[in-house]
N, C-alpha and C positions, 0 to 999 in steps of 0.2 A: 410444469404447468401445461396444460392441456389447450389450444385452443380448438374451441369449438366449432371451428369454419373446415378444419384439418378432418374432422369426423362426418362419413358421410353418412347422408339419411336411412338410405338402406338397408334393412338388418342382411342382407345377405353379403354388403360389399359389408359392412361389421364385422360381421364372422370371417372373412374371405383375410380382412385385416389381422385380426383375432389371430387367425391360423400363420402367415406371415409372419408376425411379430415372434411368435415360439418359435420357428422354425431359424428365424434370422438367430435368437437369443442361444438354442441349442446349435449352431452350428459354426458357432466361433466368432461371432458377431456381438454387437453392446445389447441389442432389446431394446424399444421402448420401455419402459418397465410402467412410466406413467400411461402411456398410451394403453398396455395391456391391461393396467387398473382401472381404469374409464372404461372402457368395453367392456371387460367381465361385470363390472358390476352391475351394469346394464342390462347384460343377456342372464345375468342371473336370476334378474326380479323378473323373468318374463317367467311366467308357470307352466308355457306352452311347450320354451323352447328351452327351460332347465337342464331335464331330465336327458338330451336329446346331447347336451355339451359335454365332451371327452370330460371322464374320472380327475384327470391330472389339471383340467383345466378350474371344475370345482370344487377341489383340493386344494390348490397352490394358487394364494395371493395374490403371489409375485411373483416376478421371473427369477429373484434369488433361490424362490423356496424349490419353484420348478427345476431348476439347474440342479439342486441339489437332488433331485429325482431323476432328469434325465442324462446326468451323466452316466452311471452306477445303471442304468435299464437299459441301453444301446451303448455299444461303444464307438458307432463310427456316424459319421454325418451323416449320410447312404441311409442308413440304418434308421437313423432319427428321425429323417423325412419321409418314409414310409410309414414310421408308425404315426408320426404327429397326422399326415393328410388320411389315414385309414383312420384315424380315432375320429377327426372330423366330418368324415363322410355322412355317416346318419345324420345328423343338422343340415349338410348342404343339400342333401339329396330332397332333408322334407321342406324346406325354401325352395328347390328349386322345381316342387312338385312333382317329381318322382315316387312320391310317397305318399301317405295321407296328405291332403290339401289343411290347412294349419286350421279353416274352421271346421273339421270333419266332426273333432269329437265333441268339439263344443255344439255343434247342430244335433249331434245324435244323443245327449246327454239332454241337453234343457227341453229340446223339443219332443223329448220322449212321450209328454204327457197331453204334447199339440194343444197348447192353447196360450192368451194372453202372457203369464208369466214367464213361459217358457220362451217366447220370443225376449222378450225385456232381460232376459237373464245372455240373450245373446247377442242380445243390443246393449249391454252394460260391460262387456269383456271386451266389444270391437272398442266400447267408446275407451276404453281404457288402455286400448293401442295407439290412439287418434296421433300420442306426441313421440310414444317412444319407435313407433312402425306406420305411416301414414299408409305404406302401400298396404300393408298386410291388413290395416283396419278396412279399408276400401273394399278388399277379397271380403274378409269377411262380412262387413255389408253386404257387398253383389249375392253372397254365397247365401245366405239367411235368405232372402227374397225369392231364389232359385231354391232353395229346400220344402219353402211353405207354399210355392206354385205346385211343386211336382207330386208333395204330399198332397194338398186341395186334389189336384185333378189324379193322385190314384185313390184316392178317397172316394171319387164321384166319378170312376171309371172313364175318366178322359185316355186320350192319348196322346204322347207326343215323343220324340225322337231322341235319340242319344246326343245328338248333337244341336238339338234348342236351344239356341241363347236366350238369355233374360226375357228380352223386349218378346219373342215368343212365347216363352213360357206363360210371361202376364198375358198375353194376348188370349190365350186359350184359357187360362183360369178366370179373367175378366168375363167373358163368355157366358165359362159353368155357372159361374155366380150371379151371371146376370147383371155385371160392371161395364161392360161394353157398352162405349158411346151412343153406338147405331141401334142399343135398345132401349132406349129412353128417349123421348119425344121432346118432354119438356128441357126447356133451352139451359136454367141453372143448372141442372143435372148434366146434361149431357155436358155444359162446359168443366164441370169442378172433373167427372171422372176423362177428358179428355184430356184435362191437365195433367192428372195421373199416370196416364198410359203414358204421355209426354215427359215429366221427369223420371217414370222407370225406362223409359226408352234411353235415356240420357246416363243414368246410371249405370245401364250394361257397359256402355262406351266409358267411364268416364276414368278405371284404371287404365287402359291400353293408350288413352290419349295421356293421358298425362305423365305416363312411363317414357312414353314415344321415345326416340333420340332424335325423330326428323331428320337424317343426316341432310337433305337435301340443304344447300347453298349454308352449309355451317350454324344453322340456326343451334340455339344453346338448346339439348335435355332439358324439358320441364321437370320438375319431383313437386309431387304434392306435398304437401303443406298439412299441418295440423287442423288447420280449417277446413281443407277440401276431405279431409277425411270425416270431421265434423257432420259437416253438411253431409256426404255420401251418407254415412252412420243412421242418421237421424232421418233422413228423406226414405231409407231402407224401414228403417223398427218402424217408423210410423204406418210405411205401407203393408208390411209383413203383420202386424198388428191387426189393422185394420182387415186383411184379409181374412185373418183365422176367424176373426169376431163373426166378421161375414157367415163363411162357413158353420161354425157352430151355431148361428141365429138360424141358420136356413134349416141345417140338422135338426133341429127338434120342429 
């Protein structure tokens, strides 16, 4: 029996477990075997991070079925634990960003066609990480927002820098579209898109704060929560949304 407080948020301390648990099981150790069932099946329904899990991992159940495949493929502990940490490397490497960022293909696939649907199509897969990956939904909230600034402003020949965070990138696409607070006079206006500029400013910060570990004076690691991903999610597609609409009204 599993409990749930033992499992952390993280799909990368998951996997980091994940890999653990084979390594303890192949090298003359007991295994979780429950633990190993609880995680795979997890990282199995994700469709992002499937394809990306060692052969032997979405192969074998359990640790009996695995045992029975890595005895007879390696023969020595040594042996075992190189191949189990080399089979895992492509999953750690794309969590840990070394690789494509996990909303890469979802941005370049829905958003091929740049418009309405295409964001909600990538606003319906973050909100779909919100319980089983809070950080990862967050990424790809932030990331959706930063893909439709940077498409608007080379759409409309802006510029901006390799290294613009969010709150810039709105900043300058606000501009092009003529969303900027300081060009509208009238007072409703100028307050609702200053609120805007204000929650996407909030959003660039709002994975690194809540990652944070604060070591300073012991304070506990925050982890978001299914609601902070919610919220991030949803304050994202609305704005991401709202921009493209912009754009294409201005376009014709």
């Amino acid at each position: 029996m599993i409990d749930e407080a033992d499992i952390p948020e993280s799909m990368i301390e998951k996997i980091t477990m994940l890999e653990g648990t084979l390594i303890d099981a192949a090298t003359g150790g007991s295994g979780d075997n429950a633990l190993y069932v609880h995680i795979r099946r997890e990282v199995i329904r994700d469709e992002e991070l499937k394809p990306l899990l060692p052969a032997f991992v979405r192969t074998y159940r359990d640790l009996s079925a695995f045992w029975g495949w890595i005895k007879y493929e390696e023969g020595t502990y040594a042996g075992r634990r190189k191949l189990i940490g080399e089979a895992f490397t492509p999953i750690m490497d794309y969590l840990e960003g070394r690789g494509r960022a996990p909303a890469d293909a979802a941005m370049s696939d829905a958003l091929a066609t740049f418009d309405a649907d295409g964001v909600h199509a990538v606003w319906t897969k973050a909100l779909a990480r919100r319980s089983n990956d809070p950080e990862g939904a967050i990424t790809v909230a932030r990331t959706l927002l930063e893909t439709v600034c940077k498409r608007i402003l080379d759409e409309m020949g802006g510029e901006y820098g390799d290294k613009d965070d969010l709150p810039k990138l709105y900043s300058l696409t606000a501009k092009a579209l003529n969303l900027a607070p300081d060009q509208h006079t009238a007072e409703p206006i100028k307050a609702i898109l200053g609120g805007a500029m204000t929650m996407v400013n909030g959003l660039g910060t709002l994975r690194n704060r809540l990652s944070d570990a604060h070591g300073r004076g012991g304070r506990i690691p925050v982890r978001p929560s299914a609601r902070h991903a919610s919220l991030a999610v949803n304050l994202s597609g609305a704005m991401a949304t709202f921009l493209v609409e912009t754009f294409a009204a201005q376009s014709k």
